[in-house]
C-alpha positions in Angstrom: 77.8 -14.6 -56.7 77.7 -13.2 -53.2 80.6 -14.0 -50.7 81.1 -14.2 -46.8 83.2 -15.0 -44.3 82.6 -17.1 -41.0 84.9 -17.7 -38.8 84.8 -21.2 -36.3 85.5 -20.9 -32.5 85.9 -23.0 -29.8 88.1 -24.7 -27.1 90.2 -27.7 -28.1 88.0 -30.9 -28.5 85.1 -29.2 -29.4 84.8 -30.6 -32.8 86.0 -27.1 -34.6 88.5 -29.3 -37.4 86.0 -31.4 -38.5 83.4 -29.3 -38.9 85.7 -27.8 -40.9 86.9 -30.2 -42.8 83.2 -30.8 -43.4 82.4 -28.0 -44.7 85.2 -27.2 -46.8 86.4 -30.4 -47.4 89.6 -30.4 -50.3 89.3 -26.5 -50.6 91.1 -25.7 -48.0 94.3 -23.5 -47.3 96.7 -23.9 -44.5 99.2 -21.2 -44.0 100.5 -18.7 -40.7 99.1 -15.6 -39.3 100.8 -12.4 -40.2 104.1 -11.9 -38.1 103.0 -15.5 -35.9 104.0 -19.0 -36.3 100.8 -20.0 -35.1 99.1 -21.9 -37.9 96.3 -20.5 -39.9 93.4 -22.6 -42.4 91.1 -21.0 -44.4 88.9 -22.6 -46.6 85.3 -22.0 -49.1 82.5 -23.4 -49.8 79.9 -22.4 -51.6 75.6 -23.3 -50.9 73.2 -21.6 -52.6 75.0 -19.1 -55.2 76.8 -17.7 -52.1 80.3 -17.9 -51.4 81.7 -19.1 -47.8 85.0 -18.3 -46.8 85.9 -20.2 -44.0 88.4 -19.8 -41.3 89.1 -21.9 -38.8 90.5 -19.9 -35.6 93.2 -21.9 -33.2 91.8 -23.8 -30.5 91.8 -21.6 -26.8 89.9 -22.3 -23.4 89.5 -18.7 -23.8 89.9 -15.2 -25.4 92.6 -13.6 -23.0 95.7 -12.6 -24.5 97.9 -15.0 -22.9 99.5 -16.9 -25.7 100.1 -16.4 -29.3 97.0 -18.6 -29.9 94.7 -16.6 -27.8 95.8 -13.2 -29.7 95.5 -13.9 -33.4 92.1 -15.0 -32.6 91.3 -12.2 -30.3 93.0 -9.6 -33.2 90.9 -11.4 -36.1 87.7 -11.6 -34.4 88.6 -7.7 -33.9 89.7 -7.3 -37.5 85.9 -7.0 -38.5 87.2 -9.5 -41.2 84.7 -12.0 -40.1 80.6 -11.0 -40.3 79.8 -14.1 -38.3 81.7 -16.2 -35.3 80.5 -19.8 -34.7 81.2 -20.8 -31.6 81.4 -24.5 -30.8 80.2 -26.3 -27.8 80.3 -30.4 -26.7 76.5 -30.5 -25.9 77.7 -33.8 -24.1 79.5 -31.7 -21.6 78.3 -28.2 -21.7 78.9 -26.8 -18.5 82.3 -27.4 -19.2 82.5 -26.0 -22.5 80.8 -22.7 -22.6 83.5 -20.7 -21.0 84.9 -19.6 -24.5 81.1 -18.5 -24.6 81.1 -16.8 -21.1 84.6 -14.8 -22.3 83.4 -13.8 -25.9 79.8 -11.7 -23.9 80.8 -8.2 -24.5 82.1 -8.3 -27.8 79.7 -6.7 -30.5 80.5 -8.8 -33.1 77.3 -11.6 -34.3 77.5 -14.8 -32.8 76.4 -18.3 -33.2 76.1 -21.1 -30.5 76.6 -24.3 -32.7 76.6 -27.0 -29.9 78.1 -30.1 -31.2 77.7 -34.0 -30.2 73.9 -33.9 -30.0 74.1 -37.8 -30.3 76.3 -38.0 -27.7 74.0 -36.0 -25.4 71.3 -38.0 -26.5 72.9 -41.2 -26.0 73.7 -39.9 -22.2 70.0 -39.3 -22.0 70.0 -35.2 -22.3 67.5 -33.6 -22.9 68.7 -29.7 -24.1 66.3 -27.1 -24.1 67.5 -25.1 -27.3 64.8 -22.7 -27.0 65.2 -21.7 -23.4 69.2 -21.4 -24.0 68.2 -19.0 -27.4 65.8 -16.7 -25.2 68.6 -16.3 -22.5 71.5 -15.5 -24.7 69.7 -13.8 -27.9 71.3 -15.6 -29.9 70.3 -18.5 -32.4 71.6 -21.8 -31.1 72.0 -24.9 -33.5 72.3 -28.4 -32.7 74.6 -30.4 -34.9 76.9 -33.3 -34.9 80.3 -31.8 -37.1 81.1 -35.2 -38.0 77.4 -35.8 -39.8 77.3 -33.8 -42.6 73.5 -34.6 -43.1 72.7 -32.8 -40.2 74.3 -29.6 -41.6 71.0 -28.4 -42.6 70.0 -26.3 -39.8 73.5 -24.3 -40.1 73.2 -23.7 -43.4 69.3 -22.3 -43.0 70.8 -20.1 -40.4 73.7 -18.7 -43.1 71.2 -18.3 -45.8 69.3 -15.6 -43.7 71.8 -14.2 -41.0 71.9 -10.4 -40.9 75.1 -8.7 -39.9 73.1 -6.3 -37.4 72.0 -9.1 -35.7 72.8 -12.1 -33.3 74.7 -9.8 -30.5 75.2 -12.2 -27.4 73.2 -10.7 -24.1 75.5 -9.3 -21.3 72.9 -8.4 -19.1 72.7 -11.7 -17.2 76.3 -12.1 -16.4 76.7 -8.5 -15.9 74.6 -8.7 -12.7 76.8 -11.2 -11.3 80.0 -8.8 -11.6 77.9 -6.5 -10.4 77.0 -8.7 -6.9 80.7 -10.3 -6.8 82.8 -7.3 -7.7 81.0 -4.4 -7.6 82.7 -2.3 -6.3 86.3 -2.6 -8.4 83.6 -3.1 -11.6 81.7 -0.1 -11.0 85.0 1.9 -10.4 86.8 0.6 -13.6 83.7 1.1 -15.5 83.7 4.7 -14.9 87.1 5.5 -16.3 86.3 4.2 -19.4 84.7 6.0 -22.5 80.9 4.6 -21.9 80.5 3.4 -25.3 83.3 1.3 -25.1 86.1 1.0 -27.3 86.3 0.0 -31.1 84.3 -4.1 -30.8 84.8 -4.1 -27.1 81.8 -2.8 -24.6 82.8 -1.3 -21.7 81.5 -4.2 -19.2 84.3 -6.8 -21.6 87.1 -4.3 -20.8 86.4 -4.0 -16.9 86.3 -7.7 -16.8 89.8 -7.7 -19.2 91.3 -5.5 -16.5 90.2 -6.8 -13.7 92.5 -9.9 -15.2 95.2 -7.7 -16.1 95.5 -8.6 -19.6 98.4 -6.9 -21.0 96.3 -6.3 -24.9 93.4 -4.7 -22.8 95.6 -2.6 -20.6 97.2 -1.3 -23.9 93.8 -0.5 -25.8 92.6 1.2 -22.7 95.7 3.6 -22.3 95.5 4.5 -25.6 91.8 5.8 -25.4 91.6 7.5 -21.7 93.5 10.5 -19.9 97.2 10.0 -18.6 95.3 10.6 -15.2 92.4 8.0 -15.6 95.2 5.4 -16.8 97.2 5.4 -13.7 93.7 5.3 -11.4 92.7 1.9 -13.7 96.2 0.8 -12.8 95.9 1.9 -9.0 92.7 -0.1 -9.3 93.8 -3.6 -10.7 96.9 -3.8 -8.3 95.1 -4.2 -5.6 93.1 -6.9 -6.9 96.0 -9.4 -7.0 93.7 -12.5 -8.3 90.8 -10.9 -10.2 91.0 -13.5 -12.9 89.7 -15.7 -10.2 87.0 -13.4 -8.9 85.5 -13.3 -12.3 86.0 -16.7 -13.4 83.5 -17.4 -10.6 81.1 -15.2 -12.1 81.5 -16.8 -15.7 81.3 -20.1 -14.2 77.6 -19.1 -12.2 76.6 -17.8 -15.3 77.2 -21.5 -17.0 75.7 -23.0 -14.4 72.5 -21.1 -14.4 72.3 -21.4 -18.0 72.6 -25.4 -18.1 70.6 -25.4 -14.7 67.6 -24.0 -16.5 68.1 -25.8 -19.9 69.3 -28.9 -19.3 67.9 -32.2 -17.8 69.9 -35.5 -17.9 67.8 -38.6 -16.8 71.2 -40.6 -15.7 75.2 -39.8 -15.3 76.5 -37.7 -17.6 79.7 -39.7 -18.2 80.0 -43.5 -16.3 83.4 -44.7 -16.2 83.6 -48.3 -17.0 86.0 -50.6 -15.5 88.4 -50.2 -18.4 88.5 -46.4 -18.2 89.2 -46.5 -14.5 92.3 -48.8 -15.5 93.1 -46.6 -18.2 93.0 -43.6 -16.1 94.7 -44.8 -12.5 97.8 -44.1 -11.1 99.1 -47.7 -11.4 98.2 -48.9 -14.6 97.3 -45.9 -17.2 101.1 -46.1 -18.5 101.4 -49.8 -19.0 97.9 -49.7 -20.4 98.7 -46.7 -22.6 102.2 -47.9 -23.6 100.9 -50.9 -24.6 98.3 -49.5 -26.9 100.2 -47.4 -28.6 102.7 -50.3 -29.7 99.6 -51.9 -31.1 98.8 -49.2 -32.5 102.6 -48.4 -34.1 102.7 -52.0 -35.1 99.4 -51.4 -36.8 100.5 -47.9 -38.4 102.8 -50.0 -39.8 101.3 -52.7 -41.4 98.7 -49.6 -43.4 101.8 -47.5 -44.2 104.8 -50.2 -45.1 102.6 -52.2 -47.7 102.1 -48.2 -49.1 105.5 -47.4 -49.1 106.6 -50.8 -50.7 104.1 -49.9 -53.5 105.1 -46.8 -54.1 108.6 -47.4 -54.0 108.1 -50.2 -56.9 105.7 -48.2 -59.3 108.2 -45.2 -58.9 111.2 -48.0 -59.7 108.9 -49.2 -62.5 108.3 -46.0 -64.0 111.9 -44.7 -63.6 112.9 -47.7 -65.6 110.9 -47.3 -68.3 111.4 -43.8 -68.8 115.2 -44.2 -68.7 114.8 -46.2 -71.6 112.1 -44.8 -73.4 114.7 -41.4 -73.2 117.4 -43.3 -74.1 115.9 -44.7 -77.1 114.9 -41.5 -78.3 118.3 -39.7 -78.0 118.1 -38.0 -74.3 121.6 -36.9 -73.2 122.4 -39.2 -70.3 122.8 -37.0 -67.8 119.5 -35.5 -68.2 117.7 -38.9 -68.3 119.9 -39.7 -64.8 118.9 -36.5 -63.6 115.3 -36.7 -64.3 115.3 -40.5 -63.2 117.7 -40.8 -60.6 117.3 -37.7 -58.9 113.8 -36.3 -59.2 111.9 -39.4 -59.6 114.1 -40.9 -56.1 112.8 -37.8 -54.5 109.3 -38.3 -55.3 109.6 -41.8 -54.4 110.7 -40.5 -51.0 108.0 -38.2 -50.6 105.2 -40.7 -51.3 106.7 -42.9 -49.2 106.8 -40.5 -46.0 103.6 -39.5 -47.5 102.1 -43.5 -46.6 104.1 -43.6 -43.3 102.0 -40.5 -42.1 99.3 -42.1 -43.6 99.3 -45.0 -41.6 100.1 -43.0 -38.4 97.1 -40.4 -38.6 94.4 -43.0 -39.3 95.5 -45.5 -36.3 96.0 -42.4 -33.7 93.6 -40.3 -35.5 91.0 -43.5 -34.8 92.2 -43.2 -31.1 91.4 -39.7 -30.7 87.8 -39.8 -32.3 87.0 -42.5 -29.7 88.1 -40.8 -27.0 91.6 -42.2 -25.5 94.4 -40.2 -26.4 93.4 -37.6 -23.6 94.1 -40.8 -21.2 97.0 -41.1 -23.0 98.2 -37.7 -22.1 96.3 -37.4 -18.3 98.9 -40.6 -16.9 102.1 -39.2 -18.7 101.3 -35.4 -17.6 103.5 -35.6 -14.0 106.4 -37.3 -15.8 106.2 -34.8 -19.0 106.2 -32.1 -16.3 109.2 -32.8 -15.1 111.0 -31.6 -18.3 108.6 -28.8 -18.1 106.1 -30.3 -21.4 102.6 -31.6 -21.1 101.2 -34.9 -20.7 100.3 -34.7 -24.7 104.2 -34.6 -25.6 104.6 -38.6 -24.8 102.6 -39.7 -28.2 105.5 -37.9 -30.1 108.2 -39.5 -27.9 106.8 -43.0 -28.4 105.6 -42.8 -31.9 109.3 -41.9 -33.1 110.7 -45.5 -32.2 108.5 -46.4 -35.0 109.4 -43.8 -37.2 110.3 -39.9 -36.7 108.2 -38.7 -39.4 104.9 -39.7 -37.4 106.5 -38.1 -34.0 107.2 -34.8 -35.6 103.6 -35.3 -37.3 102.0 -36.4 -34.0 102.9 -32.9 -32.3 100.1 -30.6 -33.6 97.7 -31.6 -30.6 99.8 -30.2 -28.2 98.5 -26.3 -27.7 101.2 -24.6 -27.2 103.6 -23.4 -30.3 106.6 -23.3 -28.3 105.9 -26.3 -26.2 105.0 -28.2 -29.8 108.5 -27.2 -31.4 110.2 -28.3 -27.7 108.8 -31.3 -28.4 109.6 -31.9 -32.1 113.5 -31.2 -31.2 112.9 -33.5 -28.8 111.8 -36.1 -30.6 114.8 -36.1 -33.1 116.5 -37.6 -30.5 114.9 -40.7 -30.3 116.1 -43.6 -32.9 113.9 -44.7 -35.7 113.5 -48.4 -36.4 115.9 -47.9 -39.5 118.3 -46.7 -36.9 118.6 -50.0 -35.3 119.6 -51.6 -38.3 122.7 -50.0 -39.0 123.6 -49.5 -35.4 123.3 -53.3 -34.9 125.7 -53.8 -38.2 128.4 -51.6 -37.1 128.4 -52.1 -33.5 128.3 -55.7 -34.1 131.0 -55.7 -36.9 133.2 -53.8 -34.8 132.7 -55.0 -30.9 131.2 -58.2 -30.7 130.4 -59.6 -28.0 131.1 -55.8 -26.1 128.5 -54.0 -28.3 125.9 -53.9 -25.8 127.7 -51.3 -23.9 128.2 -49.5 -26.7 124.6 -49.6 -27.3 124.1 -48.7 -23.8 126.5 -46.0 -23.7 124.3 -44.6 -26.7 120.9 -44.8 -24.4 122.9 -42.9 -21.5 124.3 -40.4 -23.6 120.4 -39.7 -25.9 119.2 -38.8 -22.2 122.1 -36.2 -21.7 121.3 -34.8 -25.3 117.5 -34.5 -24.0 118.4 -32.8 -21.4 120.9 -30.2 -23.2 118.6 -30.1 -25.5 116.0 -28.6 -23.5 118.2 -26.4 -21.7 119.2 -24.8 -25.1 116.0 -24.3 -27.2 113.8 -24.1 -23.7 115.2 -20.8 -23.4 113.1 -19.2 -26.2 110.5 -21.8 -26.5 109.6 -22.4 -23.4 110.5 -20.1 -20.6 109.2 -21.0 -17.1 107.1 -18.4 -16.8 105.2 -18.9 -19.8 104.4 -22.2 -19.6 100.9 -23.8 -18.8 100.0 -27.2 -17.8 97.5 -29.7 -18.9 94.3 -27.6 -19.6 91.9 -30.8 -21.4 88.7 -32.1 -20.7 88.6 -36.0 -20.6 85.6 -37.3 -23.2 83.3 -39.6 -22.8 84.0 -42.8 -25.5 82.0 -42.5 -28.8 81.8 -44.6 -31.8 84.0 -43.0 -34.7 83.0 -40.9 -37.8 85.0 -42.7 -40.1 84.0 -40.7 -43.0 85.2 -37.3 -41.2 88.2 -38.9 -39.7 89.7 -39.9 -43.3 88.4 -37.0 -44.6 90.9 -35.2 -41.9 93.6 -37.7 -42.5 93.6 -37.1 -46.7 94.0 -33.1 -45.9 96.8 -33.9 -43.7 98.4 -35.8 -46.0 97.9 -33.5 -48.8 99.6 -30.9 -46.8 102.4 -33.1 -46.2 103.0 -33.9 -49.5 103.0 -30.7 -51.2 105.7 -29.5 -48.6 107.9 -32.7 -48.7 108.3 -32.7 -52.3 109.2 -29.0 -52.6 112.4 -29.7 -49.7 113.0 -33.2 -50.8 113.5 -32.4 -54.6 115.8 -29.8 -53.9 117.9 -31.3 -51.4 117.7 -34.6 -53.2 118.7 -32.6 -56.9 121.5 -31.4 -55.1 123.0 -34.6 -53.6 122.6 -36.6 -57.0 124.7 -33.3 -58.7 127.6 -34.1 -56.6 127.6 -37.8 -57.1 126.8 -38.0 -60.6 129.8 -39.6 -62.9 129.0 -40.7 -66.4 131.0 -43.9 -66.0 129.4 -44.5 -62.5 132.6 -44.9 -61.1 132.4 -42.7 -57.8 136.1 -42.4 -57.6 135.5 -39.5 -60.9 132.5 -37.6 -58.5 132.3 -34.3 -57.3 131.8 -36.2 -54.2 134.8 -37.9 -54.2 136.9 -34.8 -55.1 135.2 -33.1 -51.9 135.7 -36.1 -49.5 139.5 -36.4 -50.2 139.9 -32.8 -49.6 138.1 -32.1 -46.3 139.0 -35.3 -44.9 142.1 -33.6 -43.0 139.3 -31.5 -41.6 136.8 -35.1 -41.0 139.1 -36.4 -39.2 138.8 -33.9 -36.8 135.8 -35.7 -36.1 137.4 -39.1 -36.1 135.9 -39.8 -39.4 137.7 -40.8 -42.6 135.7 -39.1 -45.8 134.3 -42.3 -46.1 132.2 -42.1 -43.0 131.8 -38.7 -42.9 129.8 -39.1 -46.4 127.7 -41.9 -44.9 127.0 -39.9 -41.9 126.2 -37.1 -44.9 123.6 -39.4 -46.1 122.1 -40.5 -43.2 120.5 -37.2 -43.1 118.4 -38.5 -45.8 117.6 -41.5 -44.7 118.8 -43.6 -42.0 119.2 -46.7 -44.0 121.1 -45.1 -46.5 124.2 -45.0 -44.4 124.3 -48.8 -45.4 124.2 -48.2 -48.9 127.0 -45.3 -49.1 129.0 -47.7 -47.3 129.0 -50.4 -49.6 128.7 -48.4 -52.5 132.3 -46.4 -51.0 134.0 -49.3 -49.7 133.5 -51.2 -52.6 133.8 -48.5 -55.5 130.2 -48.8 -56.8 127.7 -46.1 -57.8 126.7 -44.0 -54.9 123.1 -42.8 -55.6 122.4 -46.6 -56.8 123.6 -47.7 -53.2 121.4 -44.7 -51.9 118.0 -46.2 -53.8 118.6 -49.9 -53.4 120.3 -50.0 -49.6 118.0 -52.5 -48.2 120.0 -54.8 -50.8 123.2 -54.5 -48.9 125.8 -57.1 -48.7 126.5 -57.3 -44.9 128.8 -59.9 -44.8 131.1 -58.2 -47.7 130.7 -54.8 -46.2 131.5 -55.9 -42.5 134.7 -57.5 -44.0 135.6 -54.5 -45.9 135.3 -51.9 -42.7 137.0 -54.1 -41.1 140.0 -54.1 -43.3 139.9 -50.1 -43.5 138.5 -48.9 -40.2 139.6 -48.4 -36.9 137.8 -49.2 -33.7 137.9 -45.4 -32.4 136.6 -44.5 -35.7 133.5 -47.1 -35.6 132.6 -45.9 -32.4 133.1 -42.2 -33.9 130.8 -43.0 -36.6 127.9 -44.6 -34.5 127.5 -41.6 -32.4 127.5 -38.8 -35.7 125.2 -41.3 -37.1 122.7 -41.8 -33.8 122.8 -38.1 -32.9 122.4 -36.8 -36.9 118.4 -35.3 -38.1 116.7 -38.3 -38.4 115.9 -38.2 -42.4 115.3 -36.0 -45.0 111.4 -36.9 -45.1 111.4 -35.8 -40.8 112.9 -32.1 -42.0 110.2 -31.6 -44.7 107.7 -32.8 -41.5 109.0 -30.6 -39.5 108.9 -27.6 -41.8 105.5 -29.0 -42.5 104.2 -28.7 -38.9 105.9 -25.9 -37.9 105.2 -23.2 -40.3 109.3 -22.2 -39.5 112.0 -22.8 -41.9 114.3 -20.6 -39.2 113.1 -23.1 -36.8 113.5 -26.4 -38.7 117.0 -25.2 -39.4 117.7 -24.4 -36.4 116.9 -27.7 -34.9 118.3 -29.0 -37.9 121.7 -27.4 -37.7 121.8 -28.1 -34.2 121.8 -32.2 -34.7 124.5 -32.0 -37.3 126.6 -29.9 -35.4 126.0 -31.6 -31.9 126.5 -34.8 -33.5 130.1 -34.0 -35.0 130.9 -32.9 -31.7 130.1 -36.4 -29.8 131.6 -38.0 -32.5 135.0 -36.2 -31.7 134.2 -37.2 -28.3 133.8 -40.8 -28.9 136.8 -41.0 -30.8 138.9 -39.7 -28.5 137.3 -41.5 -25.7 137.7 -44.8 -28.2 141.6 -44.0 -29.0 142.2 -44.2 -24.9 140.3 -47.5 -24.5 141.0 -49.3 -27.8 
């Protein structure tokens, strides 16, 4: 059987992912470019005894070598890796989606045009001329819709007799117009390089590439001409301070006379209805938007909790059962409490993040087939500015008051790495709905009638921590000079492909859950080891020992052990600070209280802190506890989406360590007032 490999092109929103996912559907491999954090997928197929190895390049406007994303696909399609690149284009808007098109003429590697949404152009009342765009490029160009896989036919015709010597894009056309816009700086450039070019690159590609002073060009060319020709291409591009913008001009004419002469469109190409101009306008796009996505959190909800409350009982069930089916046969208990407490918990914890994510991706995976999460981002994009992130970084922000896990999730369609991991360290900041409930407890328990400014003082002190927070990891993630603004095209509504969108949601979760259950066994393995006692007493637990012997150094932090192993805990799950609590106030088993925390006696509990803990020491604990990483399940997420374990401990470390540190705050603060 014969093998090759295709790789997918094309700027964000093009439909790149789900033609992807449609073509490789459950075979499919996600991992990180060599030496990058920028995320790779590779996946197979196979039609007709013949192998397809398929990789799906990050999303760029186009191919210079200004971000990470923009040079792992510039160095693969270089590679020689790849016999064929596809290159995507929204037929519904394709004068402004060909400028990946316009950057890739000059590079000698075959090329498809695959222009996607032909329903939508059709329902817009285009009419394309494919032939007339095939005769002026040289190249084949297929019409599809990615999310229809019964109109995958033409592509695959095209696969099953493409010749590797073929299909070279036509640079004649749009080297005319550098040739009448910047002829003179063209012609000159052009003439200190070696005429045949250099390695995929022809010689016309690297002119333009200097002319924009990419820094990867600049470097392949110094390494192939003359000290002396070097410094004249360098005299050369200095005094063309904006010659990205003098042949942008010329890449955008060339689209122009290419749709000009192919395209005809009987009425508007987009007509903005009175809901979209709502959506959109200064006034009410964020109370529109902000009210849509509580819907839609709400509804995220009500698909994931049922989920979660299913898994959580068959996993109960089967735990159960097994602990006595081991029993019965002679299992040593610690290996049946092991196996059932510790392992099985985890699992249970991992199928439930699993549904939460589930829930999430189908509700705002629905509102980005249709079209609306770009509004979403175009009316938040001046406020996210302001802490130098894109519009896209709100979704994260609001999402996590429902639950982290779906923030940190929610990230991956903002461009930028940095700017994505800004955000997801960020978003740890902001409480969790399981948050609230033992915020409200304790606060209540220990303030009354005063715990709204406690509360409050929480609210004020999460927008310092923001702040900070950005100051800190912006440093390396997102230095001023690097950043870029809201590049995004807003698309016309469409009716969703629901067979492509939950084919997309089922890979995500897939991915999820292999990562989760590798960090949350381990971690979760570890915490039942120190808590284990044969006679479920936790007074006899490693645990225990611990907490007594470092609570000279937790009280540093205002925290009796006690506290300091509920705030231990919390990492794991919010709710679980409850359920330590009980389970350490009252002398039960810990990793019982840990499973079964929604169970909690309040009133017993709030009666026995009372009797043991101080008021400086409540307020201690609420702020470790706020400020802590949100769960267990929002780490593996994070590890998940970020391709970064040095990352997701970093951010990690920096919770635990920042939230000890305003708890040693508060306390002090809460010894001078109470």
């Amino acid at each position: 059987m014969s093998g090759k490999t295709i790789a997918l092109l094309g700027q964000p929103n093009s439909g790149k992912s789900t033609l992807f996912n449609g073509l490789t559907g459950s075979k499919q491999h996600v991992g990180n470019w060599p030496g990058k954090t920028v995320e790779r997928k590779d996946g197979i197929f196979v039609h007709k005894n013949t192998t397809y190895k398929v990789v799906d390049l990050p999303g760029t406007y186009s191919l210079s070598a200004n971000s990470d994303e923009e040079v792992v696909t510039r160095d693969y399609i270089a590679s020689g890796e790849a016999e064929l690149i596809c290159i995507l284009a929204d037929a519904s808007q394709l004068g402004r989606s060909l400028f990946m098109l316009a950057d890739y003429v000059g590079i000698q590697v075959p090329v498809v045009l695959l222009l996607n949404m032909m329903d939508v152009a059709t329902a817009q009342g285009k009419k394309i001329n494919i032939a007339g765009i095939e005769e002026m490029l040289g190249i084949p160009v297929i019409p599809m819709v990615a999310a229809d896989k019964k109109q995958y036919g033409a592509l695959m015709g095209y696969l099953e007799k493409s010749d590797k010597k073929a299909d070279i894009l036509k640079s004649d056309t749009l080297e005319r117009l550098y040739q009448s816009g910047i002829e003179k700086e063209f012609n000159a450039l052009k003439a200190l390089l070696p005429e045949q070019g250099i390695d995929i690159y022809t010689v016309s590609w690297l002119a333009v590439k200097l002319l924009e002073q990419d820094k990867q060009a600049l470097t392949l060319v110094e390494r192939n001409v003359s000290v002396s020709e070097f410094k004249k291409v360098n005299q050369i591009i200095s005094g063309i301070p904006n010659g990205n913008l003098r042949t942008g001009d010329c890449k955008f004419q060339w689209i122009d006379n290419l749709v000009k002469a192919n395209v005809v469109s009987k009425q508007k190409t987009f007509s903005r209805n009175r809901f979209d101009r709502a959506a959109t306008s200064r006034h009410f796009g964020k109370p529109i938007a902000v009210g849509i996505i509580i819907l839609g959190l709400i509804l995220s909800m009500c698909i994931g909790f049922p989920l979660m409350g299913l898994f959580g009982a068959l996993i109960s069930a089967i735990s159960s059962g097994l602990a006595g089916w081991l029993l019965g046969v002679g299992a040593a208990p610690f290996m049946v409490s092991l196996l059932c407490n510790g392992v099985l918990t985890a699992v249970s914890f991992a199928l439930q993040m699993v549904s939460y994510v589930f829930g999430i991706s189908l509700v705002f995976g629905l509102m980005e087939e249709v079209g609306y999460m770009a509004r979403i981002s175009y009316v938040f994009d001046n406020t996210m500015t302001k802490i130098g992130l894109q519009g896209k970084a709100i979704m994260p922000f609001l999402v996590s008051f429902g639950c982290n896990i779906g923030g940190v999730t929610g990230t991956r369609v903002i461009d930028s790495w940095g700017q994505r991991i800004m955000t997801i360290a960020l978003s740890w900041v902001v409480p969790c709905a399981s948050t609230w409930g033992v915020v409200g407890l304790v606060s209540g328990t220990f303030f009354g009638g005063k715990s709204i400014w406690v509360v409050l003082s929480l609210f004020a002190v999460a927008f310092l921590h923001i702040f900070i927070t950005y100051k800190i990891f912006g440093r390396s993630l997102n230095q001023e000079c690097e950043r870029t603004g809201l590049i995004m095209e807003l698309p016309p509504y469409h009716k969703p492909q629901w067979r492509s969108l939950l084919g997309s949601v089922f890979n995500k979760m897939g991915n999820v859950l292999k990562r989760a259950l590798c960090i949350i066994i381990c971690i979760s393995v570890v915490f039942w080891l120190l808590s284990y006692t044969p006679d479920g007493n936790v007074a006899n637990s490693i645990i225990y020992r611990v907490g007594t012997f470092i609570e000279p150094l937790t009280r540093i932090f205002g925290l009796p052990w006690q506290l300091f192993v509920a705030f231990v805990a919390s990492a794991m799950g919010k709710e679980a600070a409850l359920g330590v609590m009980a389970s350490l106030f009252n002398t039960s088993g810990i990793w019982t209280a840990i499973e079964g925390s929604s169970g909690v006696n309040t009133a017993t509990l709030g009666t026995s802190l009372i009797a043991t803990i101080s008021q400086p020491e409540a307020l201690a604990f609420l702020f470790a506890f706020f400020f802590n990483m949100p769960c267990l399940m929002a780490l593996a997420a994070t590890a998940q989406e970020t391709h970064s374990m040095k990352w997701t401990i970093r951010i990690a470390a920096y919770y635990i360590l920042s939230a000890l540190l305003l708890a040693t705050i508060a306390y002090h603060i809460g010894l001078v007032i109470f």
